[in-house]
C-alpha positions as CSV (number, residue, x, y, z in Angstrom):
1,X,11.3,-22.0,-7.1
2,X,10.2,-18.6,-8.2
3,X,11.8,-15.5,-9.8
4,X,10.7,-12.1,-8.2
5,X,10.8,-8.7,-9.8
6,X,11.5,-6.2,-7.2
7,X,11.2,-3.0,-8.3
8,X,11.8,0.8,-6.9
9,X,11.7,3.6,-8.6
10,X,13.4,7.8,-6.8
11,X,11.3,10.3,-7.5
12,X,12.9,13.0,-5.0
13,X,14.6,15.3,-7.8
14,X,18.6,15.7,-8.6
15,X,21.2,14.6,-6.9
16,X,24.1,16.9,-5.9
17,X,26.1,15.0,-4.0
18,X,27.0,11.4,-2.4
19,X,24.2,10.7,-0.2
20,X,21.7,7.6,-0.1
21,X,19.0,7.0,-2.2
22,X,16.5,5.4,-0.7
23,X,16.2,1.8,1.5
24,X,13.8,-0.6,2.0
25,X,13.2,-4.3,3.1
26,X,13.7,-7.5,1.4
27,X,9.7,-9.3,0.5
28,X,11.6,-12.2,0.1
29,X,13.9,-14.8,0.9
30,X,16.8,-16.3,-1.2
31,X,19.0,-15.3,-3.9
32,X,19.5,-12.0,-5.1
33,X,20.5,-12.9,-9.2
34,X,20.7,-9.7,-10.7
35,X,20.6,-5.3,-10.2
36,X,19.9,-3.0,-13.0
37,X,19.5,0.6,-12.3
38,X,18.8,3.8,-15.2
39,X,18.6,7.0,-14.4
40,X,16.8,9.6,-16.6
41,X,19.9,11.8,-17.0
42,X,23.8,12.3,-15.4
43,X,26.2,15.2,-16.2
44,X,29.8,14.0,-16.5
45,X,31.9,12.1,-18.5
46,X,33.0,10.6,-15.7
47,X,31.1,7.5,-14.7
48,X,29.6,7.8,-11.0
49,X,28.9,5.4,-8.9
50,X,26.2,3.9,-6.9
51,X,26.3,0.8,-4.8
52,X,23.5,-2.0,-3.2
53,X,23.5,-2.1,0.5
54,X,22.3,-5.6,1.7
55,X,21.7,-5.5,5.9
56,X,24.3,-3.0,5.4
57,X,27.1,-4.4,3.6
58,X,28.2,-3.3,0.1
59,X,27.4,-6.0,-2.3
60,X,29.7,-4.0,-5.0
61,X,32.9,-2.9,-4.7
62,X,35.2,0.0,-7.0
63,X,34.8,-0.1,-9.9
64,X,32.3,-3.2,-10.0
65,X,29.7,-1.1,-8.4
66,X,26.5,0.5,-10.5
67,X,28.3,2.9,-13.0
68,X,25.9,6.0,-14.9
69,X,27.4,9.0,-17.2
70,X,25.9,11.1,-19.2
71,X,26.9,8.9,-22.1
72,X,25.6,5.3,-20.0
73,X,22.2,6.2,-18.0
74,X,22.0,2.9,-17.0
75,X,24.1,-0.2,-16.3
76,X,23.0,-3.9,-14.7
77,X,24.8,-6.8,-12.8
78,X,24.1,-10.0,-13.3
79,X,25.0,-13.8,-12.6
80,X,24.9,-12.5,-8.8
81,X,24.5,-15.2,-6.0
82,X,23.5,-12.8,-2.6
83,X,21.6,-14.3,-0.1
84,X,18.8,-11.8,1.4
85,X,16.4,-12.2,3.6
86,X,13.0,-10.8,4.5
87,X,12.0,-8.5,6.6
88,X,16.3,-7.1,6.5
89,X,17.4,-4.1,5.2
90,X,18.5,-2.8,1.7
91,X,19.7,0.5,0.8
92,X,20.6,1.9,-2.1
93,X,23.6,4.4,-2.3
94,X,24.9,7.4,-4.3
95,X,28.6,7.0,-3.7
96,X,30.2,8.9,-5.8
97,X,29.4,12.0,-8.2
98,X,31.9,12.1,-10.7
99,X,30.6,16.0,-11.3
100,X,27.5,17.6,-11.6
101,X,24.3,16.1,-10.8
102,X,22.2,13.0,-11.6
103,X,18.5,13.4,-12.3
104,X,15.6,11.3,-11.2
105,X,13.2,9.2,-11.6
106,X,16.1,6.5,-10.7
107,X,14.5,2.9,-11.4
108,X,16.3,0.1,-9.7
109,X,15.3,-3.9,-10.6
110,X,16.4,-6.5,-8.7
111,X,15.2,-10.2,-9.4
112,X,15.1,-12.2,-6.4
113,X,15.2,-16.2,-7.1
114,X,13.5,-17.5,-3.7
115,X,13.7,-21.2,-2.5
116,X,10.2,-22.5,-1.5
117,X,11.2,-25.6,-3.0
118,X,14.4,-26.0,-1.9
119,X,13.0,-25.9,2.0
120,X,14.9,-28.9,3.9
121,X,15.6,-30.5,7.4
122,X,18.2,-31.8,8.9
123,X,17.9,-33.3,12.4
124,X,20.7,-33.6,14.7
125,X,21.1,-35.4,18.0
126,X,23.8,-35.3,20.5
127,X,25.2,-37.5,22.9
128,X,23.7,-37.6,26.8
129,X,24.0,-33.9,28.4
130,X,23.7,-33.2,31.7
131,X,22.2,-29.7,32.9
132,X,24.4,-26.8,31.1
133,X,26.2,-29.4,29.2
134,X,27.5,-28.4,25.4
135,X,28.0,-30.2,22.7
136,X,29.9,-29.3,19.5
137,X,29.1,-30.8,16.5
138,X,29.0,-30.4,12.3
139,X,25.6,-31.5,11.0
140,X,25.2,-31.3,7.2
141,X,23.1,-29.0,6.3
142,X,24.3,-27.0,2.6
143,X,27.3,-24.9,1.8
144,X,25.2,-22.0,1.9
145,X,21.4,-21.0,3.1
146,X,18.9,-19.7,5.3
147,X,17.6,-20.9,8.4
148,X,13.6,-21.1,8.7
149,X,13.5,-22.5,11.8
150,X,14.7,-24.6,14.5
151,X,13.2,-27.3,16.6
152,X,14.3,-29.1,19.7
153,X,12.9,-32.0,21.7
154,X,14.0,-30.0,25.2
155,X,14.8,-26.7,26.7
156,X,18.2,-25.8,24.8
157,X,20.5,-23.4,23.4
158,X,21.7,-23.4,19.5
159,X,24.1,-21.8,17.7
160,X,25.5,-21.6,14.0
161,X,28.7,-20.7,13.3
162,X,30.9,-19.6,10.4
163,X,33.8,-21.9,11.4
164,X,34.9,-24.1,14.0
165,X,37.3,-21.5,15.1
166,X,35.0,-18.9,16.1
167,X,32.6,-21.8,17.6
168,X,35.7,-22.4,20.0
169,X,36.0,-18.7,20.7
170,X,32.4,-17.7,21.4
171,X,32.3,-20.8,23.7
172,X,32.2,-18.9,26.7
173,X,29.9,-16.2,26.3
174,X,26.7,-16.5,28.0
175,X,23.5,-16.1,27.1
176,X,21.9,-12.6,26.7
177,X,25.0,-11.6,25.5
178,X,25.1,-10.5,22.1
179,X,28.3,-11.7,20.2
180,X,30.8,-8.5,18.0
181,X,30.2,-7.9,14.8
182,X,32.2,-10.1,13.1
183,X,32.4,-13.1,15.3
184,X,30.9,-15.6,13.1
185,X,27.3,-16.1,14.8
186,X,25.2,-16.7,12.3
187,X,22.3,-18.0,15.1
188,X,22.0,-18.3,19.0
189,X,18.6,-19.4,20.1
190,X,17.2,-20.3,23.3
191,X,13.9,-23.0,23.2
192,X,12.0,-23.5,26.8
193,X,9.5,-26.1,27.3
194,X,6.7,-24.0,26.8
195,X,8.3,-23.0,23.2
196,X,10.2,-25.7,21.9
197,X,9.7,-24.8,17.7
198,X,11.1,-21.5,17.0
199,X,10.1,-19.7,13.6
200,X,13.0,-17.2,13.0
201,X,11.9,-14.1,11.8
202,X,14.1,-12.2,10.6
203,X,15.3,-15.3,9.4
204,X,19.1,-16.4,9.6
205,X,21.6,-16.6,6.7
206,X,24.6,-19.1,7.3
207,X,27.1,-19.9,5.6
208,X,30.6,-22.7,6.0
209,X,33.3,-20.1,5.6
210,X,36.1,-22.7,6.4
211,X,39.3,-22.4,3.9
212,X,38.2,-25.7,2.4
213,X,34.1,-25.3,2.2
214,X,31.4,-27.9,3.0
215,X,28.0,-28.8,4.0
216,X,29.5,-29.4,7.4
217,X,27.9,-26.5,9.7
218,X,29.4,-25.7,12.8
219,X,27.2,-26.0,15.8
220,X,26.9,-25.8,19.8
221,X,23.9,-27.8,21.6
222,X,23.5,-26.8,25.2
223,X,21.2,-28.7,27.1
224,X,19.4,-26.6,29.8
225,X,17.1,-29.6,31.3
226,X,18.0,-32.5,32.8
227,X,20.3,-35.2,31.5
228,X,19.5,-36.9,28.5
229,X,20.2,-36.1,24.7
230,X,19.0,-32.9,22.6
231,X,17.5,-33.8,19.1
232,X,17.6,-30.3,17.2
233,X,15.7,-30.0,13.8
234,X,17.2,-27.7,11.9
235,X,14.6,-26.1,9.0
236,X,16.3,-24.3,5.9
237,X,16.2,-23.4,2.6
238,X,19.1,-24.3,0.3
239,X,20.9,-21.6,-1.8
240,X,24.6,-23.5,-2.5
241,X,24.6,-27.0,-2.4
């Protein structure tokens, strides 16, 4: 397990008004730990704010987001546990100017704790399926992490959930058909026989989101051959136990 520094630094002159920053990509997987950001000058007692946009959600919220005035030109968060991913997006925001302007070069750091050796597998096998036949099921994987891969031993169909509610309520929705936003679909992959080992990329965060958190991941297995049982290998790296 490794610590890396990722660092960014604006050089595009003052900032006038709420607007975004710059953005970028994750270079690596795992947990994002801490975000410090100084600026080389800001006008206003008033403490503006900016805020980390990871795949395009606001990791900070009000008041808790990234605070600069022109007494405090920098400010830092730490003790943060954010999975990212590689290869996704992060964006950095301006998101509100308390008055006047803010004045580059902005530097942000963000220390990224990856899990190289925290990579696991899990293998899971379901009953007898005939053709088109699903399967719901709660391997134990970790609390919290990211899927590397998967691996089946015929032509199926995976899929991660959030919760066993929202398993039950994608049930029906076929494949080629991406699920809403929000619908707790952390992964839906397709294997054929001619590509039975899939190497996500981007990979796939996931996550047990039940009111009373476990290991216990919610899963579909659809076989799409002929009867007998799926064996899925899922391949991971652990952030929350």
């Amino acid at each position: 397990m490794a610590v890396h520094p990722l660092e960014y630094i604006y050089t595009g002159g003052k900032l006038e008004a709420a607007s975004s920053v710059f953005s970028g990509i994750w270079t690596v997987s795992g947990t994002l730990n801490s975000v410090y950001i100084k600026v080389q000058n800001a006008t206003g007692v008033s403490p503006s704010y900016f805020n980390l946009l990871n795949n395009g959600v606001g990791i900070f919220a009000g008041t808790g987001r990234l605070a600069v005035s022109a007494s405090d030109i920098d400010d830092e968060k730490t003790g943060l546990s954010i999975a990212v991913t590689a290869k996704q997006d992060f964006r950095l925001d301006l998101e509100s100017l308390a008055s006047g302007n803010i004045s580059g070069p902005i530097k942000l750091l963000m220390l990224v704790e990856d899990h190289a050796e925290d990579q696991q597998e899990v293998v899971y096998t379901t009953a007898s399926l005939t053709n088109n036949a699903s399967e719901d099921g709660t391997p134990t994987l970790v609390k919290m992490g990211i899927l590397t891969g998967i691996e089946t031993d015929r032509a199926a169909r995976v899929r991660v959930y959030a919760t066993a509610a929202e398993r039950t309520a994608d049930a029906a929705r076929e494949v080629g058909t991406d699920p809403d936003d929000g619908s707790g679909v952390f992964l839906d992959v397709v294997t054929t026989s001619e590509k039975l080992a899939i190497n996500l990329s981007p990979e796939a965060p996931f996550s047990n989101m039940e009111s009373s958190r476990s290991a216990n991941i919610p899963i579909s297995v659809t076989n799409l051959g002929t009867t007998g049982t799926v064996e899925v290998t899922f391949k991971f790296n652990k952030i929350e136990e």
